[in-house]
FIPAMAR-687758 format. One record per atom (N, C-alpha, C): residue in one letter; x, y, z. Coordinates in steps of 0.05 Angstrom, whole numbers, plus 32768, in hexadecimal, padded with zeros to 4 digits. Layout:
N
AXYZ...
***
This chain:
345
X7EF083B582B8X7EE183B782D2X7ED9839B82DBX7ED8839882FCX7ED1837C8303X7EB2837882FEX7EAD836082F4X7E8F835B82EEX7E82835E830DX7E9383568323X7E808358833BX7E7E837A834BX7E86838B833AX7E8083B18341X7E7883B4832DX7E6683C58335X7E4F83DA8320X7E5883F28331X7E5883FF8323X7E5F841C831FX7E468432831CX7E3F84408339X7E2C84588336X7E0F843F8327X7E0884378332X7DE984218333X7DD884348326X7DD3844E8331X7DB584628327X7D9F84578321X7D9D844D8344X7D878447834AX7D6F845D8356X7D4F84508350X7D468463835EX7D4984708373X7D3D8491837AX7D42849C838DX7D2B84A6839EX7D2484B083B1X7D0A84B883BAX7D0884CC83B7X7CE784D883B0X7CE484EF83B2X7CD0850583C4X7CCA851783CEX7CEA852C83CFX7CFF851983D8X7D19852983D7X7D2C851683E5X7D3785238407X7D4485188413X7D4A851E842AX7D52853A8425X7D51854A8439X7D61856D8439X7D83856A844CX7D8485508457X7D9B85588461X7DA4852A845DX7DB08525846BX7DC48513846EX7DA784F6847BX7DAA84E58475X7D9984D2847FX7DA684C08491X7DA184BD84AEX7DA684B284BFX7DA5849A84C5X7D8B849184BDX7D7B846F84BFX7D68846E84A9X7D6B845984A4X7D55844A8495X7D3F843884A0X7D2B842E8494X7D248420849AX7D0484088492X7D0883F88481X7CEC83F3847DX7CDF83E88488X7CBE83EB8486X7CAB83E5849BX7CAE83C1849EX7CAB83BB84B0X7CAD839D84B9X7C90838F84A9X7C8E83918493X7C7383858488X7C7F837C8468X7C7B83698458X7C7C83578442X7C6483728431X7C4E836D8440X7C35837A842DX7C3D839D841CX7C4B83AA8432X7C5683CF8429X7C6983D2842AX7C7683E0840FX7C8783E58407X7C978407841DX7C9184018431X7C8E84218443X7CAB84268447X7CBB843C8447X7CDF843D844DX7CDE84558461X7CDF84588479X7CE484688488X7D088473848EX7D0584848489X7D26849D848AX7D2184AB849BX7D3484AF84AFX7D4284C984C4X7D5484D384BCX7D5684EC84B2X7D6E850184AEX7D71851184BFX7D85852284B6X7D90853E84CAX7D88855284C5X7D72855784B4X7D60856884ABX7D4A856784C3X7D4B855A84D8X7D34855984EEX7D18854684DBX7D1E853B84D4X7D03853484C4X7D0D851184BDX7CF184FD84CAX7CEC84EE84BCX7CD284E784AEX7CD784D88499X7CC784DB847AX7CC384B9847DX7CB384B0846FX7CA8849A8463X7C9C849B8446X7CAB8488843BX7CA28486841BX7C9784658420X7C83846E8402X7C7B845C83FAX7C85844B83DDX7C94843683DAX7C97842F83C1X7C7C841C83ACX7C778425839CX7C6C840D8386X7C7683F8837FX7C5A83E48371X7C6483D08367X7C7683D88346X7C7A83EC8339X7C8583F6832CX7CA484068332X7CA984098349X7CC7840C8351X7CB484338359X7CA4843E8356X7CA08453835BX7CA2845E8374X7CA184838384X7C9A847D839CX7C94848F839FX7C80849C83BCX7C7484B283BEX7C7B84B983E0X7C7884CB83EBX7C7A84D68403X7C6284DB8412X7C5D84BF8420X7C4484BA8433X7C4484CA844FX7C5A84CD845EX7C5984D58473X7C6C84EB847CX7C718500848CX7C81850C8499X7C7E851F84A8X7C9A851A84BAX7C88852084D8X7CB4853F84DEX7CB4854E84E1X7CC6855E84E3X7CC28565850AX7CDC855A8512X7CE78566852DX7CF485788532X7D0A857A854FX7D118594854FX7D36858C8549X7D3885788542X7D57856D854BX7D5985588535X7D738557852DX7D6F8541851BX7D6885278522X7D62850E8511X7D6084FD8515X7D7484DC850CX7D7784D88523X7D8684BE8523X7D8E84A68523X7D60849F852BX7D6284838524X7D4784818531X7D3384748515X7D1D84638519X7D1884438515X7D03843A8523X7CFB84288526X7CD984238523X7CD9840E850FX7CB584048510X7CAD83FC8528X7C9584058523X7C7C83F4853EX7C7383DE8524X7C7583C18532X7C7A83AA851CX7C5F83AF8511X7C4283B5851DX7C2983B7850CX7C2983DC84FCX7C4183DF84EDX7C4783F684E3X7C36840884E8X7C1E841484FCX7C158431850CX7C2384408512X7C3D84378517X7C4F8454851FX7C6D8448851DX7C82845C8523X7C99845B851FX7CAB84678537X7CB8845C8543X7CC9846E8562X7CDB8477854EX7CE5848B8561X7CFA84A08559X7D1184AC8568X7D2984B2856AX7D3A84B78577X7D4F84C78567X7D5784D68574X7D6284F5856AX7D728505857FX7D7E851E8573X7D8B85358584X7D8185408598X7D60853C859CX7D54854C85A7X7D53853C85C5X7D62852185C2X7D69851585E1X7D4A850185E6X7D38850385D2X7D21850285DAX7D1784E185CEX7D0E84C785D6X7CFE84B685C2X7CDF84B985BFX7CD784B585ABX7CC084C6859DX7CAD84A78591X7C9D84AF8593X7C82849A8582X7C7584A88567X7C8184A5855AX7C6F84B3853EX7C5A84A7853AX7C3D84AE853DX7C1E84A18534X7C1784A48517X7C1684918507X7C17849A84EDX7BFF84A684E4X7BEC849684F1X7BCF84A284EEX7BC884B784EFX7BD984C0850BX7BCB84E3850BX7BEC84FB850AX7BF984E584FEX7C1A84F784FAX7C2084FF8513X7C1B85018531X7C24850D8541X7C3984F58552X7C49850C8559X7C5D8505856CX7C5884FF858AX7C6A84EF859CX7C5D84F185B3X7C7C84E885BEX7C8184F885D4X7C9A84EE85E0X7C9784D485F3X7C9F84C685F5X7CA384B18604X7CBC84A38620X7CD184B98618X7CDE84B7861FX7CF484C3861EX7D1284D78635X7D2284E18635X7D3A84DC8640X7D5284DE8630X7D6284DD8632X7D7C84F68638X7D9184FC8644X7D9E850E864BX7DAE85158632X7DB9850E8624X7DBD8512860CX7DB0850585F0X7DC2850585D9X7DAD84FF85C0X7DA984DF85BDX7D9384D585ADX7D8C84BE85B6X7D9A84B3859DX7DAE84A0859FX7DBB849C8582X7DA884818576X7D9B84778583X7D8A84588578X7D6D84528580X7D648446857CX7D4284408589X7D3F8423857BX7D3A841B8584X7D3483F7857FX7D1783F18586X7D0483EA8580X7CE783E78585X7CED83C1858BX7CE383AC859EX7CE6839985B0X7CCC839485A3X7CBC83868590X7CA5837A8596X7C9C836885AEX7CA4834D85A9X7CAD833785B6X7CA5834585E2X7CAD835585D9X7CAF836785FBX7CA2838085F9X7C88838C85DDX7C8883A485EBX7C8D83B685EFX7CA983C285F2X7CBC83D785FAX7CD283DD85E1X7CDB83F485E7X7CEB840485D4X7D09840785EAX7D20840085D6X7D3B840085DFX7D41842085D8X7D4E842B85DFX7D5F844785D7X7D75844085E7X7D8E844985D6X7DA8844B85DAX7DB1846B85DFX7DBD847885ECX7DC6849785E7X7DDE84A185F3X7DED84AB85EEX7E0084BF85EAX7E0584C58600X7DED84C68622X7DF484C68630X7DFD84B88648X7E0A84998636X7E178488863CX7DFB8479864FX7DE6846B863AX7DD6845F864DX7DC48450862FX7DBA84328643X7DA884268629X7D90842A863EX7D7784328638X7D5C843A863FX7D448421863BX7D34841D864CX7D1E840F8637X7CFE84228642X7CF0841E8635X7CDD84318634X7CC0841E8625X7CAA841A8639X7C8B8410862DX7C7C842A862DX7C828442862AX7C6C8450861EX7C52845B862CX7C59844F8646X7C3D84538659X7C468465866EX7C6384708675X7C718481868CX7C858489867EX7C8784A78687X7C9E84B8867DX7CBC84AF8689X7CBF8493869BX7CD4849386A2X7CD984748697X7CFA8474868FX7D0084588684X7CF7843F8695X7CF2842D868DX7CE88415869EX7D08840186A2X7D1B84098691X7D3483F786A2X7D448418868AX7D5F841C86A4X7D6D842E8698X7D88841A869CX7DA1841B8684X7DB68403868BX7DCF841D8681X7DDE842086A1X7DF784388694X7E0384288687X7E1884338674X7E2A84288664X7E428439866CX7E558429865BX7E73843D8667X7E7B844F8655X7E6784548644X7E6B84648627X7E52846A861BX7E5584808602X7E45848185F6X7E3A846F85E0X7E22847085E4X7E14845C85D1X7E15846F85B4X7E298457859DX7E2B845F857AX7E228454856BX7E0A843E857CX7DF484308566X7DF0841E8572X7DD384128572X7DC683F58579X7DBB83EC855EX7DBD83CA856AX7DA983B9855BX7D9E83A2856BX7D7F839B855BX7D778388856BX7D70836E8551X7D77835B8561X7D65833D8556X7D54832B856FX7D408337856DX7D40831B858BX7D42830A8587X7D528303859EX7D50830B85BFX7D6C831185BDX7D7B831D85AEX7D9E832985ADX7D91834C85AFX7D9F835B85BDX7DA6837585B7X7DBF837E85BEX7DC4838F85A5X7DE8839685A6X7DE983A885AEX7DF983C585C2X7E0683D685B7X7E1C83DD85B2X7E2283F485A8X7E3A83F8859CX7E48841085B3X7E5E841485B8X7E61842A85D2X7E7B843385C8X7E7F844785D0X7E9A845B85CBX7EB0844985D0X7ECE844B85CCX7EDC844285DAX7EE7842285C7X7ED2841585BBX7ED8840685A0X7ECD83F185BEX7EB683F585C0X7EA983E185DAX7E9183D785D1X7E8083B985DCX7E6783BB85D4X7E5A83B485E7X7E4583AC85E7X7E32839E85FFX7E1F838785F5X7E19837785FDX7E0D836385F0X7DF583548607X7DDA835885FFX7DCA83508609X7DB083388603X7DA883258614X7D99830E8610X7D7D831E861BX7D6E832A8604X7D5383388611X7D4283208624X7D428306861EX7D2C82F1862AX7D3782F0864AX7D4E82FD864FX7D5A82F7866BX7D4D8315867DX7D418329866BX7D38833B867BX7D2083368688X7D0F8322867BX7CF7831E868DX7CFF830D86AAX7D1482FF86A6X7D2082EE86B9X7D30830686D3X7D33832286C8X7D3B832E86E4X7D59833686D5X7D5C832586CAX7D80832786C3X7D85834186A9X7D8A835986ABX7D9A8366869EX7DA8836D8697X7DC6835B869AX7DDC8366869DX7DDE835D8682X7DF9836B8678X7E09836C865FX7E20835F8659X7E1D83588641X7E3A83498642X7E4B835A8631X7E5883698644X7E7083878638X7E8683798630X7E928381861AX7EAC83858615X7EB383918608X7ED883938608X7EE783A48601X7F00839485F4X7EFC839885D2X7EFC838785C2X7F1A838D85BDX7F37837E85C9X7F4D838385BDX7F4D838185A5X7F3F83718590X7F4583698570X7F39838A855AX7F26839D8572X7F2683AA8560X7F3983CB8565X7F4283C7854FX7F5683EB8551X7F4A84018553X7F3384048546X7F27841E853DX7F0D84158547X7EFB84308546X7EE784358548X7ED1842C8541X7EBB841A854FX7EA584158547X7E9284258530X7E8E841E851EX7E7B84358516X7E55842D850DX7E5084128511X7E3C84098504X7E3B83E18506X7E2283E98517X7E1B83C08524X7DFC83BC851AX7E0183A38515X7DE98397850BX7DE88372850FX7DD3836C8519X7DD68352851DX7DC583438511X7DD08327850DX7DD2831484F8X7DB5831284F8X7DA782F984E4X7D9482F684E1X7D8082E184FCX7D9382D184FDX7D9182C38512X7D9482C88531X7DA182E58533X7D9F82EB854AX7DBC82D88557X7DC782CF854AX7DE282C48554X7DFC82CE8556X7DF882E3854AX7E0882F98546X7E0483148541X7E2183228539X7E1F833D852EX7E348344851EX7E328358850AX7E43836284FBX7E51837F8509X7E628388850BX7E6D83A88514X7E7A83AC84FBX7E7E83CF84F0X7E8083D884E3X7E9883E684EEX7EB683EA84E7X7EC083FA84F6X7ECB841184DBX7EDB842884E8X7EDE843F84DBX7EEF843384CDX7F00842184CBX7F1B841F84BFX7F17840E84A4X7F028406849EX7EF583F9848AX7EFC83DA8485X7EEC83D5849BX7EEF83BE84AAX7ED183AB84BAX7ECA839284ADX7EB4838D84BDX7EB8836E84CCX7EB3837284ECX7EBC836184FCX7EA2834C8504X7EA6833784FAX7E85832A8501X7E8783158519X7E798320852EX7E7483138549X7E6182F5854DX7E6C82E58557X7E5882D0855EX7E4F82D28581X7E3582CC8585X7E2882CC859AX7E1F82B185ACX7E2D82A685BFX7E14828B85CAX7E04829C85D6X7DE6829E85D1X7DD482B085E1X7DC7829B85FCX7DD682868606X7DDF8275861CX7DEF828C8634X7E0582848626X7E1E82968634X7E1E82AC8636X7E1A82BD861EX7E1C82D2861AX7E3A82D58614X7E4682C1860CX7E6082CC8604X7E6282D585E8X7E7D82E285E0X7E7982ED85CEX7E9382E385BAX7E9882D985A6X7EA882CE85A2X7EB382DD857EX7EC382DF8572X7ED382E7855BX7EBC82C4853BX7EB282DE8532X7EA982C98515X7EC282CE8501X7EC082E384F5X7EDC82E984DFX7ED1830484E0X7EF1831484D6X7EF4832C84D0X7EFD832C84ADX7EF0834484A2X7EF9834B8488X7EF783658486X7F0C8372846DX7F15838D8466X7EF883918454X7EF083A58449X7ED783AC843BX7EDE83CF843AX7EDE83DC8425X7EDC83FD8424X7EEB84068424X7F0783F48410X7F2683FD8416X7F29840883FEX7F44841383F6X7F4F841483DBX7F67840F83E7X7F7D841383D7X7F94840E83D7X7FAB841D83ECX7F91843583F3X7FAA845083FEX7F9484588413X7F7A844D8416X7F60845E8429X7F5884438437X7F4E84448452X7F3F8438845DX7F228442845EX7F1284438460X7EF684538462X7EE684468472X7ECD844F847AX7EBB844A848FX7EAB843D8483X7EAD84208498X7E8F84118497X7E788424849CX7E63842D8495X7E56844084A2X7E2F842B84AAX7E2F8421849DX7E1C840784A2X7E1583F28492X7E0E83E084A0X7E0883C28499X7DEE83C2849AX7DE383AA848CX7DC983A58486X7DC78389847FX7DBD837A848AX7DB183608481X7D9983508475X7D9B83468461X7D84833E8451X7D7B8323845CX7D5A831D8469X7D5A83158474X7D4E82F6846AX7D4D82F48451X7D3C82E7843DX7D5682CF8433X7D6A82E48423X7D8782D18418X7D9E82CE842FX7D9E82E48446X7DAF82D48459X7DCC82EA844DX7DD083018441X7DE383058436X7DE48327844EX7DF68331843CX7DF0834E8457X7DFB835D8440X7DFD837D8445X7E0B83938438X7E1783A7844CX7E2A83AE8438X7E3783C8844AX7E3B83E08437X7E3483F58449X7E3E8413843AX7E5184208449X7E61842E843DX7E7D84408441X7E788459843BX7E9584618449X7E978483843AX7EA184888424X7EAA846B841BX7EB2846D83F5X7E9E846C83E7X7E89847683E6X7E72847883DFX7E6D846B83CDX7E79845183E3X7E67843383D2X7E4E842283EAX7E43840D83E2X7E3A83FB83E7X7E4083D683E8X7E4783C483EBX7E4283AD83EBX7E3A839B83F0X7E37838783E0X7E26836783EDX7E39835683F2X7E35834C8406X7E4183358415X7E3A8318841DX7E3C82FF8410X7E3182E9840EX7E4282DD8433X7E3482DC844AX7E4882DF8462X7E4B82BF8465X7E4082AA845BX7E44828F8462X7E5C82878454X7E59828D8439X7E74828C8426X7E958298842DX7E8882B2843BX7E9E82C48449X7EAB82D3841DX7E9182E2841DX7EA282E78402X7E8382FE83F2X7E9D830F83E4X7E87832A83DBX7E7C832383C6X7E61832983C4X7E51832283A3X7E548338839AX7E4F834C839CX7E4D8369838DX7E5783818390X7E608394838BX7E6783AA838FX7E5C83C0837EX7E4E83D28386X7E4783ED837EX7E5083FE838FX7E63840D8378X7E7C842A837EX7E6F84408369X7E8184538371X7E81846E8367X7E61847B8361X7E5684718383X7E3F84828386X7E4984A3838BX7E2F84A5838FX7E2B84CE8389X7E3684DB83AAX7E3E84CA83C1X7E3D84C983CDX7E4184B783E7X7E5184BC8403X7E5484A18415X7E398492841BX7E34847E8426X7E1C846B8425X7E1884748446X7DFF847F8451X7E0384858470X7DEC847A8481X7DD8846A846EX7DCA84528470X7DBC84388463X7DB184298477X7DAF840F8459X7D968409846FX7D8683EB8453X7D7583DD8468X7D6A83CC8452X7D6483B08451X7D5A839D8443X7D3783A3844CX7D258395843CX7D0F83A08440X7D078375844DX7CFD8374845BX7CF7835C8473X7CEE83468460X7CE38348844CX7CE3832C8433X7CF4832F8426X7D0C833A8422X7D2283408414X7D25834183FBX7D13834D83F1X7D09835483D6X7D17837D83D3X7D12838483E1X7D2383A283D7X7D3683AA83EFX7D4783BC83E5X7D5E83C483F0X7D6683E183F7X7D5E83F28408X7D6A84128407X7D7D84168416X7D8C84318407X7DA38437840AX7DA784588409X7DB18463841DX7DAF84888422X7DC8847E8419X7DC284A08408X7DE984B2840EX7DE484D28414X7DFB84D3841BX7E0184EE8426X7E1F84EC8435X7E22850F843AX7E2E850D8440X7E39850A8463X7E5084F28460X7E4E84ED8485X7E6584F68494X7E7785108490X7E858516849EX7E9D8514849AX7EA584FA8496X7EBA84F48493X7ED88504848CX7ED48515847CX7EEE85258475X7EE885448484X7ED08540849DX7EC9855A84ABX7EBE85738497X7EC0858F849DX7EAF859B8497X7EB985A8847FX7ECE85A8846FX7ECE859E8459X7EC585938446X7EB7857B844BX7EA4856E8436X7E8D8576843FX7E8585818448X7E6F858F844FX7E5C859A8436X7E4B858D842BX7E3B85958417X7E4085898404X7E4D857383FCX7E60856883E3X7E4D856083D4X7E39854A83E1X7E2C854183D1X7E0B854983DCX7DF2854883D0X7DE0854183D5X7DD4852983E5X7DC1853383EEX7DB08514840AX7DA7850A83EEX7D9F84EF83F0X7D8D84E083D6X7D8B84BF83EDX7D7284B683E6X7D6B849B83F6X7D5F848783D9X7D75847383D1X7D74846383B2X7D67844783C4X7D57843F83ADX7D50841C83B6X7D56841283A1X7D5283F783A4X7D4E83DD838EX7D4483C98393X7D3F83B4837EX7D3583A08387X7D5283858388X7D4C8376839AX7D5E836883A0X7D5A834A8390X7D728352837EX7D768330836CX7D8C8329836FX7D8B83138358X7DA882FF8358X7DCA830B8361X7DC7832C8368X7DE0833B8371X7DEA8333838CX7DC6832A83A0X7DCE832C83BBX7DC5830D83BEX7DBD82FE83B2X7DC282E883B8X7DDB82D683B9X7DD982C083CDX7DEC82AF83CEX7DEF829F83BFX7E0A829383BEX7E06827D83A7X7DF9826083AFX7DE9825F839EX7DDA8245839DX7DB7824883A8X7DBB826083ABX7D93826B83BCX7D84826583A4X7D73825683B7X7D5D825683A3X7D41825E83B2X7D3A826A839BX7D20827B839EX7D20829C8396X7D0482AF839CX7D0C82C6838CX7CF582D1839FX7D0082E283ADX7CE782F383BCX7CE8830B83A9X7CC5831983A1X7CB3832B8391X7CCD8349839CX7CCE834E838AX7CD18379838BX7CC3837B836EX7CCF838F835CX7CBA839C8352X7CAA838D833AX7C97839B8336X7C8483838323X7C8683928302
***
């Protein structure tokens, strides 16, 4: 076996565990709490709490009418936006658990991005439109059509990506919207074949990673000047010999500078991106990987599986939902980092 794959990690898991497939991840934007917020297709998002002992308990949950497809912190962790089937973006209050709509969309809301810096919450949706929404009027405060459906956002400010049907993206300089200027910088990427499936941008906001179905990750450079959009390098990731498989998401550690990706080979990996070269591999999980998320001091690491479709309704039930962490050492570091941010004690 190669020293750089580990095989089935069995790492911790949360408990209860998800009832259906986990959508997003996400940990609270704070060093001080260990907090992991999940959206599944069970209509329900949950918040755990981890210990300084690797332990965890189930602090919060809040059950809708539609599944869910993607949260976002309020950076002073009080609440959590939410976006789902139900077409609807939502404010979860943690304090008093209640929901509050904020905002609607014509179909399902596939993203929600929370804007400190500005205030406002991004939603992407399905019904070919990016939204922004402050929470004070039931109607969007800038609505931007797209020529497709929105299949995922990410934000770094002042970059926001989306991802759109069609193998298209959109690329935006948020500091230009106070200036009046919202246009997009669209394109329609001849280098890629297949299908977008999963974007996330760099640490610096100078870029972005795309995930595509063919098991394939294409990393974008940005002048957030121009707004042009220019080719960093492409690499294969989630192959075997005879399968291509789905990037299904990326995650960036924001501490070592390295990123990960999960597939429908129900693996995971770390990726050292300055080197252009893989540190680790963990395979022959219980299951495809259908979210990720570094925790913001980059000290722990979570990772859903379940099942994502892929071989249609067929695999339908194959494996169990389960949401694993860790703490992040010398696996996801780069070579030559020095230093050691705290996980468990």
């Amino acid at each position: 076996m190669n020293a750089n794959t580990i095989q089935n990690p069995n790492d911790p898991i949360t408990n209860p565990p998800p009832g259906d497939t986990v959508q997003c991840l996400k940990w609270a934007p704070t060093p001080q709490m260990n907090l992991l917020c999940a959206g599944s297709w069970d209509s329900k998002c949950s918040i755990w709490e981890i210990d300084q002992a690797g332990n965890n308990i189930l602090k919060a949950q809040t059950s809708l009418t539609e599944p869910v497809l993607s949260v976002s912190w309020k950076n002073d962790i009080s609440s959590v936006f939410v976006g789902g089937c139900d077409s609807q973006v939502r404010i979860w209050d943690l304090a008093t658990n209640q929901t509050q709509v904020i905002g609607t969309h014509q179909a399902p809301v596939r993203d929600v991005c929370f804007i400190e810096q500005m205030g406002i919450v991004a939603s992407g949706s399905w019904d070919s439109s990016v939204c922004f929404w402050d929470g004070r009027q039931p109607n969007a405060i800038l609505k931007l059509p797209m020529p497709g459906r929105i299949f995922g956002m990410s934000m770094r400010f002042p970059l926001l990506v989306s991802i759109i049907s069609d193998k298209r993206y959109a690329v935006w300089n948020l500091q230009r919207f106070q200036q009046g200027n919202t246009n997009a910088e669209m394109t329609s990427d001849p280098s890629l074949k297949f299908q977008i499936r999963s974007v996330e941008c760099y640490n610096d906001a100078k870029g972005f990673a795309l995930g595509l179905i063919e098991g394939r990750c294409s990393m974008k450079k940005v002048n957030l000047d121009t707004m042009k959009v220019e080719n960093d390098f492409t690499f294969k990731c989630h192959r075997d010999n005879n399968n291509a498989n789905s990037l299904n998401c990326i995650a960036f550690n924001q501490v070592y500078g390295t990123f990960a990706t999960g597939g429908s080979d129900n693996s995971f990996i770390y990726w050292d991106k300055i080197a252009k070269q893989r540190l680790k591999s963990y395979t022959n999980l219980s299951a495809p990987v259908t979210a990720m998320d570094f925790k913001i001091d980059g000290s722990l690491f979570a990772y859903a599986l379940g099942y994502d479709w892929h071989k249609g309704i067929e695999g339908a039930g194959s494996a169990p939902s389960k949401i694993c962490y860790r703490p992040c050492g010398e696996d996801c570091k780069p070579k030559g980092y020095m230093g050691q941010p705290s996980a468990f004690k």
